[in-house]
C-alpha positions as a Markdown table, in Angstrom:
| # | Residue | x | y | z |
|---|---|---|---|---|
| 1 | Unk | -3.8 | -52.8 | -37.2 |
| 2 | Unk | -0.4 | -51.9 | -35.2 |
| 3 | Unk | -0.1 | -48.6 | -36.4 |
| 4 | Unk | -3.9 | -48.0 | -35.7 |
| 5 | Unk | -2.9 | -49.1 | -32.1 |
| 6 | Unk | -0.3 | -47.2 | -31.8 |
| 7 | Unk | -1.4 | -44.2 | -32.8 |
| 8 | Unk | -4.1 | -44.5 | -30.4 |
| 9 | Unk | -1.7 | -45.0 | -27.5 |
| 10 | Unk | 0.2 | -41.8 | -29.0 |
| 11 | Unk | -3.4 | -40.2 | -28.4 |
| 12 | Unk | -4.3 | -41.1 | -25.1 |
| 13 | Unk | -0.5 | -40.6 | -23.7 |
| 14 | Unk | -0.9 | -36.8 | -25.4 |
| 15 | Unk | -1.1 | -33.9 | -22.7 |
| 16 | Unk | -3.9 | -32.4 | -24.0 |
| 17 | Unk | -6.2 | -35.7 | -24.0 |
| 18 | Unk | -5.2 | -36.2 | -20.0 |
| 19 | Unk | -7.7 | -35.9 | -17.5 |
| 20 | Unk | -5.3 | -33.7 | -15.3 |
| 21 | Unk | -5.0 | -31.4 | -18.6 |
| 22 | Unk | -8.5 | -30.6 | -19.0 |
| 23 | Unk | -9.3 | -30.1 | -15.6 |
| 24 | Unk | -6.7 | -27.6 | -15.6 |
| 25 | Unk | -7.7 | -26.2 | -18.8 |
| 26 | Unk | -11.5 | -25.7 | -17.2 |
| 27 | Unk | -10.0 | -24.1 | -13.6 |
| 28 | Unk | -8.1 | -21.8 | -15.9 |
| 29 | Unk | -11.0 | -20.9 | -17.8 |
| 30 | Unk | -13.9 | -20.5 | -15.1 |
| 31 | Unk | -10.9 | -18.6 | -12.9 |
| 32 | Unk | -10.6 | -16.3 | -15.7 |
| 33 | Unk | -14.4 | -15.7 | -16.1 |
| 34 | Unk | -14.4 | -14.7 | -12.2 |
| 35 | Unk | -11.2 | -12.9 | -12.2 |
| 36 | Unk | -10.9 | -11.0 | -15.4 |
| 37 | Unk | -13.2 | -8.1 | -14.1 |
| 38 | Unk | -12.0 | -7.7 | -10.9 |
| 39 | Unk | -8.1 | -7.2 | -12.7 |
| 40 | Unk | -9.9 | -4.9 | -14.6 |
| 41 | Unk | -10.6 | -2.5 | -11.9 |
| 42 | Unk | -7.9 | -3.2 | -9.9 |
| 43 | Unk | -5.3 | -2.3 | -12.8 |
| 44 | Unk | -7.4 | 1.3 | -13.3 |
| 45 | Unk | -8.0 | 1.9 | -9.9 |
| 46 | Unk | -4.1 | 1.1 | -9.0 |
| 47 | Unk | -3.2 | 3.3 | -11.8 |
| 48 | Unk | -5.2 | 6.2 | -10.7 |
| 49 | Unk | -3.6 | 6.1 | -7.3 |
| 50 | Unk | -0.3 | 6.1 | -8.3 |
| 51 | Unk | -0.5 | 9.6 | -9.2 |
| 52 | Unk | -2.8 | 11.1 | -6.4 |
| 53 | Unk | 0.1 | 13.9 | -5.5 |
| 54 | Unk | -0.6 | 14.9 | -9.2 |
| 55 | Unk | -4.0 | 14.5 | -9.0 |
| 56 | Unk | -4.6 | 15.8 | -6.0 |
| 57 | Unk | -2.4 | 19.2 | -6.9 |
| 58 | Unk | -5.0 | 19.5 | -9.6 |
| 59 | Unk | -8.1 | 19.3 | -7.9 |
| 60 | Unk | -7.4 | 21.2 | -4.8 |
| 61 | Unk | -4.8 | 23.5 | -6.0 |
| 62 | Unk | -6.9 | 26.5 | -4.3 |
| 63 | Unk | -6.1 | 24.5 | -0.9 |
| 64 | Unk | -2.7 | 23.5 | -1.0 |
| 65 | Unk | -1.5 | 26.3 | -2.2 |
| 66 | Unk | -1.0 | 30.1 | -0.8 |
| 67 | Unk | 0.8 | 33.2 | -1.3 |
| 68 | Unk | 2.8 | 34.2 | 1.7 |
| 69 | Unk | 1.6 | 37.1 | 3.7 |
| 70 | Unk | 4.0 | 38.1 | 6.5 |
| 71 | Unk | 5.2 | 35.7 | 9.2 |
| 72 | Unk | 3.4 | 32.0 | 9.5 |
| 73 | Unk | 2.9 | 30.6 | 12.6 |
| 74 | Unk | 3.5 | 28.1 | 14.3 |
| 75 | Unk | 1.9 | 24.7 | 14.0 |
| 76 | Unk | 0.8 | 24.6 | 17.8 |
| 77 | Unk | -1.0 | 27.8 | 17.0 |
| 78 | Unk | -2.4 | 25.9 | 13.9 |
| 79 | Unk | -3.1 | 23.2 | 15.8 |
| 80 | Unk | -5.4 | 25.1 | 18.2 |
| 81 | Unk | -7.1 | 26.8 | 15.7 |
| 82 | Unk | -8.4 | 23.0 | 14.1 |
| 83 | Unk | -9.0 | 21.5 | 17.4 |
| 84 | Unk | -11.5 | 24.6 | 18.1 |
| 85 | Unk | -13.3 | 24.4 | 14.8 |
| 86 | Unk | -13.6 | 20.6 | 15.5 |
| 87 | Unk | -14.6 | 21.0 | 19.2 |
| 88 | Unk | -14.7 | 17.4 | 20.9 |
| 89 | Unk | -12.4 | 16.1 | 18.1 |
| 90 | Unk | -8.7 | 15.0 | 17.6 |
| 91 | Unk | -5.9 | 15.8 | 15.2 |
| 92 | Unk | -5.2 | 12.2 | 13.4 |
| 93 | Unk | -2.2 | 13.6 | 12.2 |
| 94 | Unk | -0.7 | 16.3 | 10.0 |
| 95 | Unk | 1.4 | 17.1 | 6.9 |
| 96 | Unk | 3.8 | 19.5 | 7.0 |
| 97 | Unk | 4.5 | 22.4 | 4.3 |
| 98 | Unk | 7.0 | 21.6 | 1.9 |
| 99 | Unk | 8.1 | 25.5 | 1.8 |
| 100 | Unk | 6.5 | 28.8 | 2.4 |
| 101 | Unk | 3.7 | 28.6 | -0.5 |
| 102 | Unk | 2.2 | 25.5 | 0.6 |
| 103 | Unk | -0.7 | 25.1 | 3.2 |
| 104 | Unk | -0.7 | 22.6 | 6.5 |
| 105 | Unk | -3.0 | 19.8 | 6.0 |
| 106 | Unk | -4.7 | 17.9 | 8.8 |
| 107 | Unk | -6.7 | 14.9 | 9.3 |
| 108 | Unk | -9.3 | 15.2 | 12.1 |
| 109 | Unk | -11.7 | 13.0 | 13.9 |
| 110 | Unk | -14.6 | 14.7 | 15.2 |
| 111 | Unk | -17.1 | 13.5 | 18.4 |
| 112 | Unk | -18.7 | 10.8 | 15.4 |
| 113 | Unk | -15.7 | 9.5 | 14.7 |
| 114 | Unk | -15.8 | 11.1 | 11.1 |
| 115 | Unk | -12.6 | 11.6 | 9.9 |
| 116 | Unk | -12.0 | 15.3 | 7.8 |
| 117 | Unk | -9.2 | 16.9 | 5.3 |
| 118 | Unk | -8.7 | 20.6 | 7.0 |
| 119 | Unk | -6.3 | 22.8 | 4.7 |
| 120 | Unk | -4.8 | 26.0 | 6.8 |
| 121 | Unk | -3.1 | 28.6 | 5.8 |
| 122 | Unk | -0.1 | 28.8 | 8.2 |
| 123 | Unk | -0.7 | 32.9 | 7.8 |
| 124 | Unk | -3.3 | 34.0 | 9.7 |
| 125 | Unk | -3.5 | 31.4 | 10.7 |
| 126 | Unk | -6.8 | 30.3 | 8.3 |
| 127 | Unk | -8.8 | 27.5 | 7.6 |
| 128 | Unk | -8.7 | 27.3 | 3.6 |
| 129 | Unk | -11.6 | 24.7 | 3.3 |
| 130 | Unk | -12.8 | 20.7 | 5.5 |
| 131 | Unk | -13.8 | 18.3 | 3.6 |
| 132 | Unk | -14.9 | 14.3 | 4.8 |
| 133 | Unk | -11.7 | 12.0 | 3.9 |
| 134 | Unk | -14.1 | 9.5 | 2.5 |
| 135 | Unk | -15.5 | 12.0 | 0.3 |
| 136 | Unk | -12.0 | 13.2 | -1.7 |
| 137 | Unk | -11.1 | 11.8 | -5.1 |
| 138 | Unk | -8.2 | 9.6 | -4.0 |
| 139 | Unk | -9.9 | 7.6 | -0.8 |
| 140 | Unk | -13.0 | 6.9 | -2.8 |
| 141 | Unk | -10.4 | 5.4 | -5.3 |
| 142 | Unk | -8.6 | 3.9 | -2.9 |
| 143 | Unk | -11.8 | 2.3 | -1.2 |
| 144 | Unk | -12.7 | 0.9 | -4.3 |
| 145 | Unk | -9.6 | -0.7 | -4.7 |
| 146 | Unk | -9.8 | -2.1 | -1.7 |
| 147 | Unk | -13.0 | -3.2 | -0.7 |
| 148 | Unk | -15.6 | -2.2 | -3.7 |
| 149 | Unk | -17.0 | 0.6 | -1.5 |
| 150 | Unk | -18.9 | -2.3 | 0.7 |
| 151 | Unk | -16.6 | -2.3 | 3.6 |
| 152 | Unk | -15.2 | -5.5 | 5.3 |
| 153 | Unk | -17.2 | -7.6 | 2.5 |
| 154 | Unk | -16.1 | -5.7 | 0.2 |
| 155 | Unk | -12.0 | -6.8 | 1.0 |
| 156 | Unk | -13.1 | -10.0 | 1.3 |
| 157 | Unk | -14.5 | -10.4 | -2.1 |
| 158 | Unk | -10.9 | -8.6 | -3.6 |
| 159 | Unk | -9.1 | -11.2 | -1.6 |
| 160 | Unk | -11.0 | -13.9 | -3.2 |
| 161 | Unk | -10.3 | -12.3 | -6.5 |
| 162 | Unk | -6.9 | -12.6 | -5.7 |
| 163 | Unk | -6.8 | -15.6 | -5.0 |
| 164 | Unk | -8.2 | -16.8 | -7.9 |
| 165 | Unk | -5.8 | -14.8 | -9.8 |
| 166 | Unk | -3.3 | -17.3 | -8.4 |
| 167 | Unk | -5.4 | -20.3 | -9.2 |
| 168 | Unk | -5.2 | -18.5 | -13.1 |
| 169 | Unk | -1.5 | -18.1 | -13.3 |
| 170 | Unk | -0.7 | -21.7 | -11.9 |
| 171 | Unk | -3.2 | -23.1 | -14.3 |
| 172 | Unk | -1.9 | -20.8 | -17.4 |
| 173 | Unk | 1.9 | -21.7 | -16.5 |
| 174 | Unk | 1.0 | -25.5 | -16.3 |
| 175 | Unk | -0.2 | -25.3 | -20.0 |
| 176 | Unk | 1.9 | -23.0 | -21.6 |
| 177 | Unk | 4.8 | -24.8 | -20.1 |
| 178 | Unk | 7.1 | -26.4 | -22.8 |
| 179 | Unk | 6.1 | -30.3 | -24.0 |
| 180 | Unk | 7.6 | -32.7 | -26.4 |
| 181 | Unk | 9.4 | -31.3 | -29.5 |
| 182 | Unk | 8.6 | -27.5 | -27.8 |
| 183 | Unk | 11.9 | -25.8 | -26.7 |
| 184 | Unk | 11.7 | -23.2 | -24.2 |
| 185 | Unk | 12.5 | -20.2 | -26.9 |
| 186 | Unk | 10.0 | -21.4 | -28.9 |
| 187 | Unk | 7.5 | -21.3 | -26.3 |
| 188 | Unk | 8.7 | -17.9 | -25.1 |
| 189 | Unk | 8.1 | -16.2 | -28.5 |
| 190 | Unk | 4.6 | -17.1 | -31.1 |
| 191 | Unk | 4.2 | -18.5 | -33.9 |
| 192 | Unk | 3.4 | -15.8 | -36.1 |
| 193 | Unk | 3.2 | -18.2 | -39.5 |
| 194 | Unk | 0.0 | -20.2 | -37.7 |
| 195 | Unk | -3.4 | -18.6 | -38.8 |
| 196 | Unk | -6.8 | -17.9 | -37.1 |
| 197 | Unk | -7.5 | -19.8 | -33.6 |
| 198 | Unk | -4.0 | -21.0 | -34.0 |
| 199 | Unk | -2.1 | -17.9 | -33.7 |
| 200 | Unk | -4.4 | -16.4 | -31.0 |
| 201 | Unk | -3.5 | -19.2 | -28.8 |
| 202 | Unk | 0.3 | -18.9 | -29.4 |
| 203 | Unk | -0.8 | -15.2 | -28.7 |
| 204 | Unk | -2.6 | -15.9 | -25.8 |
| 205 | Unk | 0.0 | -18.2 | -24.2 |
| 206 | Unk | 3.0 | -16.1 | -24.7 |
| 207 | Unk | 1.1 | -13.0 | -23.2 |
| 208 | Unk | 0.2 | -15.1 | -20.4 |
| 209 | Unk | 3.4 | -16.4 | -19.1 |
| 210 | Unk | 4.9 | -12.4 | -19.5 |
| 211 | Unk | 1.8 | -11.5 | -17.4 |
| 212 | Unk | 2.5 | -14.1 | -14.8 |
| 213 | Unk | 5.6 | -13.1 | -14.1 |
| 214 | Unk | 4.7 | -9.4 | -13.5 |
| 215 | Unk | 1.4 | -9.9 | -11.6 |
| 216 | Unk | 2.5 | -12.6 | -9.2 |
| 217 | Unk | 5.2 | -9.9 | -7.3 |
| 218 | Unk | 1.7 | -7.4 | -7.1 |
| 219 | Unk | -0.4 | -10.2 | -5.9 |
| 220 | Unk | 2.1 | -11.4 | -3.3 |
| 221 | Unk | 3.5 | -7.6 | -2.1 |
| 222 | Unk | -0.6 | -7.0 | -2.0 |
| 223 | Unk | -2.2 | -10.2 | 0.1 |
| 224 | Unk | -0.8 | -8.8 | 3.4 |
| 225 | Unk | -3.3 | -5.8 | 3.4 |
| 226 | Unk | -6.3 | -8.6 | 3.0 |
| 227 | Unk | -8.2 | -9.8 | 5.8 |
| 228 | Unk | -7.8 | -13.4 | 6.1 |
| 229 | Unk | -4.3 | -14.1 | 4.2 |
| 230 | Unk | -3.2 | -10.8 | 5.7 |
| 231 | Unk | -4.5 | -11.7 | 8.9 |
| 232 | Unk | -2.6 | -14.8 | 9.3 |
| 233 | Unk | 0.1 | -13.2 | 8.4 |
| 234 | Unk | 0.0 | -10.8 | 11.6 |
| 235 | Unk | -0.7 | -14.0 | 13.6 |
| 236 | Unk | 2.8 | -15.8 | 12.2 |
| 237 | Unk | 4.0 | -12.0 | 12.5 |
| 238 | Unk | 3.2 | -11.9 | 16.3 |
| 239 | Unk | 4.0 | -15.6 | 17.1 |
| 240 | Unk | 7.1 | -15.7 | 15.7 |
| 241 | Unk | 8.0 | -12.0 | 17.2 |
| 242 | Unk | 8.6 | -10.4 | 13.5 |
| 243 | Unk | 6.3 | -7.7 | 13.6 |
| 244 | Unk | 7.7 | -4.7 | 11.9 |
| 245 | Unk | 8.9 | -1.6 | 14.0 |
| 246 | Unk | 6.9 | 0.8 | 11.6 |
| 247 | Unk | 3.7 | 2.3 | 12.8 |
| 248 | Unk | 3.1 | 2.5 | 9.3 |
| 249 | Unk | 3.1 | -1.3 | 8.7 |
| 250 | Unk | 1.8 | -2.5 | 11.9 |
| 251 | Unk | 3.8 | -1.6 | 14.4 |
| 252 | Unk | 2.3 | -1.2 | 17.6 |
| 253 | Unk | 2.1 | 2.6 | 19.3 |
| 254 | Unk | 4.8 | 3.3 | 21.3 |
| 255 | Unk | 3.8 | 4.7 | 25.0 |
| 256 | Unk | 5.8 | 6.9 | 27.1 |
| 257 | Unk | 7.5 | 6.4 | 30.0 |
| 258 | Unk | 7.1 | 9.6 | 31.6 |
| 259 | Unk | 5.5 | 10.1 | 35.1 |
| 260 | Unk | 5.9 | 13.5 | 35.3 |
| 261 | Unk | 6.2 | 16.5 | 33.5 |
| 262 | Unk | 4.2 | 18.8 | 30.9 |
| 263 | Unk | 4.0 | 17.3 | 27.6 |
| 264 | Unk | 6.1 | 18.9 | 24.7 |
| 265 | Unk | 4.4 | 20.6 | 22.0 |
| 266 | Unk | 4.5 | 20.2 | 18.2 |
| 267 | Unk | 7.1 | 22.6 | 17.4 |
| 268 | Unk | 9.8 | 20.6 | 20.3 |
| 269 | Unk | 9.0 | 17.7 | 19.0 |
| 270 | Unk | 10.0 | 18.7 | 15.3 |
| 271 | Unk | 13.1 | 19.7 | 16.7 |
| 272 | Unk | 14.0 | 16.6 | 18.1 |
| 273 | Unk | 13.0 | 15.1 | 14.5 |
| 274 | Unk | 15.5 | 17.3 | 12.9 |
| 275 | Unk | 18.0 | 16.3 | 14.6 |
| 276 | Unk | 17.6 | 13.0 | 14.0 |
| 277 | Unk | 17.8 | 13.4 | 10.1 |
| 278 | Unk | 13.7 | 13.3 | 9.4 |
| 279 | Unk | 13.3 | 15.2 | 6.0 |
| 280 | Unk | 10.3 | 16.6 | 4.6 |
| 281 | Unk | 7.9 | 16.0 | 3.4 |
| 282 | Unk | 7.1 | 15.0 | 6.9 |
| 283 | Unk | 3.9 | 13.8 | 8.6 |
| 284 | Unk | 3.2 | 14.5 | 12.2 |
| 285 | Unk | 0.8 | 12.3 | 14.2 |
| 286 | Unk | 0.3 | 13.8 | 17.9 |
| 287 | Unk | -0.5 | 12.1 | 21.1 |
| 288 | Unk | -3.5 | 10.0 | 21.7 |
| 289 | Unk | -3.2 | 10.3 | 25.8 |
| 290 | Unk | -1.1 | 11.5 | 28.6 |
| 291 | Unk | 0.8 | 8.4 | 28.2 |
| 292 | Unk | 1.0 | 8.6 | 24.2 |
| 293 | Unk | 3.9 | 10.1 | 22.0 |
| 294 | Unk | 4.9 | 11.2 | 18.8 |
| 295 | Unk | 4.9 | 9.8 | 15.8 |
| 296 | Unk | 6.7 | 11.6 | 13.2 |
| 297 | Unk | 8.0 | 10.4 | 9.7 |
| 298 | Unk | 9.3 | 11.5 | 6.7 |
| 299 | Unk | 7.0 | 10.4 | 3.6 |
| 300 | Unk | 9.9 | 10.7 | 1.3 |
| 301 | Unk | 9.0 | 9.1 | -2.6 |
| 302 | Unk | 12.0 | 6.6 | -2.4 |
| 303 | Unk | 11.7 | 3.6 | 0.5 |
| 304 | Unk | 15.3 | 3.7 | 1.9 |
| 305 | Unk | 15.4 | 7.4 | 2.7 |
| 306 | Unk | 12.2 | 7.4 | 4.9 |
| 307 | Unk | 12.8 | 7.6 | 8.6 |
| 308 | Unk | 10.6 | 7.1 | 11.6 |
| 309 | Unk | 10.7 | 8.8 | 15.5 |
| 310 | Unk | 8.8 | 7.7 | 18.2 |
| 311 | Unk | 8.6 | 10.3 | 20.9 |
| 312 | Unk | 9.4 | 8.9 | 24.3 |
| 313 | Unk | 12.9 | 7.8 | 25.0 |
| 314 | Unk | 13.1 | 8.7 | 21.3 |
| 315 | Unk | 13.5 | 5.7 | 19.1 |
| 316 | Unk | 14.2 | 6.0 | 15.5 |
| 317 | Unk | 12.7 | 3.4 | 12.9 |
| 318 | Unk | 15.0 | 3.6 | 9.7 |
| 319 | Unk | 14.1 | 1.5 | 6.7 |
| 320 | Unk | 17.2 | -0.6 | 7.8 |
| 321 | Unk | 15.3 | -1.4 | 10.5 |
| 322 | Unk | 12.2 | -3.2 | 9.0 |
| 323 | Unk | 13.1 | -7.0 | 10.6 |
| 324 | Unk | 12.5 | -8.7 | 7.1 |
| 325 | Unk | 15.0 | -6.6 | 5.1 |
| 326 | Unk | 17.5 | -7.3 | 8.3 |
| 327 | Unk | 17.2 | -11.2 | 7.9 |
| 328 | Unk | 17.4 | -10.9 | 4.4 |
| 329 | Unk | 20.7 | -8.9 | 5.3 |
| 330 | Unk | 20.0 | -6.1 | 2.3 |
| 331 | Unk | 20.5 | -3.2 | 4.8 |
| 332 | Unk | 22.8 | -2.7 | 7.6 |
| 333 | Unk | 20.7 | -2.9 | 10.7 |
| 334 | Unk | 20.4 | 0.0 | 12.7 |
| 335 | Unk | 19.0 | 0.5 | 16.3 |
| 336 | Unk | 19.5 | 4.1 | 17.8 |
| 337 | Unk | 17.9 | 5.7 | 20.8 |
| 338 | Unk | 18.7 | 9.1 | 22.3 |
| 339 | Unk | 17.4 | 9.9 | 25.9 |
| 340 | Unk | 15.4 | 13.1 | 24.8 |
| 341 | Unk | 11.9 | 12.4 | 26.5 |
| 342 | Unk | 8.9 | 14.0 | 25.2 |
């Protein structure tokens, strides 16, 4: 009679027989139901994007490249050439030739606010081919990532699966995480002499926690480009007065201070860019208004050698700069201005 009672307490003290353990066990699973497709697509559309240079040299290889034909000119000249095929438009912004055999690309908005892909060839000059951005490979990919090809409800219903994602992990970690006569090795590694449902769980759980590790950095370094999470973020951004320098990452657009004067032109303010240390490949993004300036940056592969210049008293944005890396004190902080106005 003892033994039958305590093996009974043994029972209902066991982890697996809680309350709190099945709930968790059912989150986990109904999460993973939810989830499961959405990783799916995120994983292959991610991967995709990661090589869109590659892609994209494969594709439009008749575009972005050309054989060079005498003396190319000069990107205002380029510049006026787009802006009168696109009459009523804007330039967006630009991406300049990495050498002699490679074609200007531009990014225009017409009078419908439709934005376009314009290849010239800088000799000539000649437009090579226009094509709507949202119709190209690499933005319908990158929409789908994003927002499912439905828009704003479309990111919403990624963020949720994000979410979610979290809710999985923290309910996987809480089971797989070490109990009783279980040392942490043990739990780190399966049990390959356990058979059938056995061994797929042991599979399953040690799968699992490897996963968690390396999704929950993506999830995290990913909820800052959703709506609501992302959204409260800029709110605690702009309260707290850490919004990030970089146009590319929120910043707001600089305006000039100029009263007077005729604005530079493309070529000028490429020179000014150089000087500051800006290296190719580099992406140009003209004035919006009288009182706008220029935003030029490098778009180099590796973070730290990317640099930023605001035309207009010129400031220059170094990765340094980004305010988070500066509390975290993993980059000198650097704050340069020259007085070259555009």
């Amino acid at each position: 009679m003892t033994d039958i009672t305590v093996s009974g307490a043994s029972a209902s003290a066991s982890p697996r027989a809680s309350g709190l353990y099945r709930a968790v066990w059912k989150s986990h699973f109904f999460a993973a139901l939810f989830v499961l497709p959405f990783m799916a697509m995120l994983s292959l559309t991610g991967g995709i994007y990661l090589f869109d240079r590659h892609i994209e040299e494969i594709i439009y290889d008749d575009r972005l490249n050309v054989t060079p034909a005498g003396q190319a000119a000069s990107f205002d000249v380029q510049s006026a050439l787009v802006e009168a095929h696109f009459e009523g438009g804007r330039i967006r912004s630009f991406l300049l030739p990495a050498d002699e055999t490679r074609t200007t690309v531009f990014e225009v908005q017409d009078a419908d606010r439709v934005r376009s892909y314009v290849w010239v060839s800088p000799y000539g000059p000649t437009i090579l081919a226009t094509e709507e951005r949202d119709s190209t490979l690499m933005q319908m990919v990158r929409s789908f990532h994003g927002e499912l090809l439905l828009g704003s409800t479309g990111t919403k219903v990624v963020e949720l699966a994000a979410h979610w994602t979290v809710v999985l992990l923290i309910t996987g970690v809480y089971m797989w995480w070490p109990r009783g006569n279980r040392s942490l090795t043990r739990a780190l590694w399966p049990d390959f002499s356990q058979k059938g449902r056995a061994l797929w769980r042991d599979v399953h759980r040690t799968i699992g926690i490897f996963a968690a590790i390396l999704i929950t950095p993506i999830l995290i370094s990913g909820l800052p480009w959703t709506d609501v999470w992302g959204g409260g973020l800029s709110l605690v951004q702009s309260l707290t007065n850490q919004q990030s320098p970089s146009r590319a990452f929120g910043g707001s657009p600089i305006r000039s201070s100029a009263n007077e004067g005729v604005p530079i032109g493309v070529e000028a303010a490429l020179a000014v860019a150089a000087a500051q240390g800006v290296e190719g490949p580099i992406e140009v993004r003209p004035p919006r208004a009288a009182d706008g300036v220029y935003f030029i940056r490098s778009r180099q592969d590796v973070p730290m050698e990317r640099v930023e210049v605001h035309g207009a008293s010129l400031i220059v944005v170094l990765f340094s700069d980004w305010l988070i890396f500066r509390h975290l004190g993993w980059f000198e902080p650097a704050d340069r201005r020259t007085d070259k106005a555009t």
